[in-house]
N, C-alpha and C positions, 0 to 999 in steps of 0.2 A: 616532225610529223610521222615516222618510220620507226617502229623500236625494230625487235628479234622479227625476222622476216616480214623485214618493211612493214609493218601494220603500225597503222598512223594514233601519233595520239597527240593531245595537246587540253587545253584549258579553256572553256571562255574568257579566260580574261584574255584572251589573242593570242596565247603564245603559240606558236608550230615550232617541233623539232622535228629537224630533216636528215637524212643521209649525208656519208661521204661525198656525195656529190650533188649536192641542194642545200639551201643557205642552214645553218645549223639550230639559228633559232631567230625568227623575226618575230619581231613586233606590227601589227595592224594597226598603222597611225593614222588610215581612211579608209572611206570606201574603196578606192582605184585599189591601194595597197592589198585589202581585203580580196579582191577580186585575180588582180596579178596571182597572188599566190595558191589563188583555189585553180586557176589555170597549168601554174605550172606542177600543182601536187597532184592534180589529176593525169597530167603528161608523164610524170613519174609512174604513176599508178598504172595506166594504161601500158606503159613500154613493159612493165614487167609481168603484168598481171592479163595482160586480154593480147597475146605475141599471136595468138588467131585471125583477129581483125588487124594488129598493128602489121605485118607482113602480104596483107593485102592490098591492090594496087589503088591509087589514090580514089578513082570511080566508088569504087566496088565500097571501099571501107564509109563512102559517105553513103551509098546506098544503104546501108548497113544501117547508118544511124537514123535516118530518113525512118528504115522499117521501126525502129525503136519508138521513135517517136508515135507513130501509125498504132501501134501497140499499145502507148500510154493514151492514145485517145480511147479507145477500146474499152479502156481500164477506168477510163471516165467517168463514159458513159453509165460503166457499172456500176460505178461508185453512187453516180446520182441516183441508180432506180433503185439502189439498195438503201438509200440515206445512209451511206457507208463514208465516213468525214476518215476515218481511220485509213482507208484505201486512198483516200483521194491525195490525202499528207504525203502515201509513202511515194504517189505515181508522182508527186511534185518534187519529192525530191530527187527521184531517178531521173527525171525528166531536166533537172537542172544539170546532173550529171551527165546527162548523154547531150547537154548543150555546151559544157564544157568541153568535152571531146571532139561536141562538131566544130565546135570555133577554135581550137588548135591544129584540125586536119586542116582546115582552110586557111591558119596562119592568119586570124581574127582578133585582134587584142581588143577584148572585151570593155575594157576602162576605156578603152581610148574610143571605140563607138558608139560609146553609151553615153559620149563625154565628162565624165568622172575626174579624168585627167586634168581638168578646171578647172574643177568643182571642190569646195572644202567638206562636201556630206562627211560625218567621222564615220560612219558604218554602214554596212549595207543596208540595216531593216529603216535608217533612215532613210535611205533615197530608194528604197523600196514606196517608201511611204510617198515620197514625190512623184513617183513614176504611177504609182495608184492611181493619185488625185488627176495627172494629168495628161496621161493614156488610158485608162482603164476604170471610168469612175462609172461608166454608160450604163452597165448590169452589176448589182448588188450580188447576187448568188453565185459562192462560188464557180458552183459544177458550171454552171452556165457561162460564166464570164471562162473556165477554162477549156471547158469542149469550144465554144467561140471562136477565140485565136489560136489555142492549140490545133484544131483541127482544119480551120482555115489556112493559115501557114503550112503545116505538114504536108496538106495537097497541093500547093503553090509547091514546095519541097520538094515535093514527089513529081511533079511538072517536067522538074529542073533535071530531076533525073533520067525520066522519062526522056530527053528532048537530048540529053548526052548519050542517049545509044543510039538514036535515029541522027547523029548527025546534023540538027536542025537547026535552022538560024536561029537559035534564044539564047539568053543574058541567062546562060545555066548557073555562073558562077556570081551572078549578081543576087541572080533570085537565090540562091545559096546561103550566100552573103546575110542579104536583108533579112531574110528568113531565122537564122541563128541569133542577130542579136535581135529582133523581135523576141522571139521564144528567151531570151537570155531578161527581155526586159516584163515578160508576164512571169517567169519565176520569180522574180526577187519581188514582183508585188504582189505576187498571191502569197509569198512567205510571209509579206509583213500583215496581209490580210488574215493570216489563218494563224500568224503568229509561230510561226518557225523559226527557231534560230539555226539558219543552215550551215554553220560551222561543227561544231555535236556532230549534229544530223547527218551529215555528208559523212565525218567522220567515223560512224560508226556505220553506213553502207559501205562503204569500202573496206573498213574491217569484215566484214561479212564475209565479199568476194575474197580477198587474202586469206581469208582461213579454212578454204578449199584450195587453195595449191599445196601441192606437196614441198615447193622449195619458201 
């Protein structure tokens, strides 16, 4: 997934090639499989590429991504009053991104809370398509169906955080928890609603970011 300064590449047909220390080329033989590996190429990505957040103390780097989130609802909202479908793609797929992130700060195996781990789906946009039909069927319109949960959860999120600097008796790390693979399971249906193939797509955000560092 890494060529000349780690910058990821690979093929729809599933292949990732990876670093001296990342599997060197796997194959995508499910969803779970598909998922494991968009987790650990973004842990990669992250350790080398964002040492800003990753050297902050475990609070703070989730507050962090909390704000991220808070920010793509923002970017939502915008999106809708502009009839901007083009913004809305790219905050979904950032937003998948920074749920990656959050579910490996919190040490979240995505497949396995989603129950994937089971499950024979062979790819994501299919059980994207199952998670549609049967969490998120209630509102047809995008924007709406993703300002909804996205902004629901984020301030549930933001609660959580809130309630870890005041010391206060709440399930910070639950509503944490719950909140990530929520947001993990409105990305992958809104991908297969609006038709994202988020492998590409992912991969060429992160190219992005890598081609601002100087190493």
């Amino acid at each position: 997934m890494f060529a000349a300064r780690s910058q990821i590449i690979g093929t729809k047909l599933g292949f990732l090639k990876g670093p001296s220390n990342s599997p060197k080329r796997t194959r995508f033989s499910s969803a779970a499989r598909e998922l494991c590996n968009f987790q650990a190429f973004q842990y990669i990505h992250d350790e080398k590429y964002h040492q800003d957040i990753w050297c902050l103390p475990f609070n703070a780097r989730i507050k962090h991504m909390v704000l991220h989130f808070a920010k793509y609802t923002g970017k939502v909202l915008a999106a809708k009053e502009d009839k901007d479908k083009v913004l809305l793609r790219k905050t979904i797929i950032d937003t998948w991104i920074i749920t990656l992130a959050c579910a490996n700060i919190l040490n979240v195996k995505l497949s396995r809370s989603l129950g994937l781990d089971e499950q024979d789906a062979s790819n994501l946009q299919k059980f994207g398509a199952t998670l549609l039909s049967s969490h998120f069927s209630d509102i047809e319109d995008p924007y709406l169906l993703t300002l909804r949960h996205l902004g629901k959860t984020t301030g549930q999120m933001a609660k959580a955080c809130e309630s870890m600097d005041h010391g206060e008796a709440f399930d910070s790390r639950g509503t944490l928890e719950r909140g990530v693979i929520e947001l993990a399971r409105l990305c992958l249906a809104l991908a297969t609603l609006l038709h994202l193939d988020l492998i590409p797509l992912v991969q060429d955000r992160w190219k992005e970011v890598e081609a601002k560092s100087i190493f």
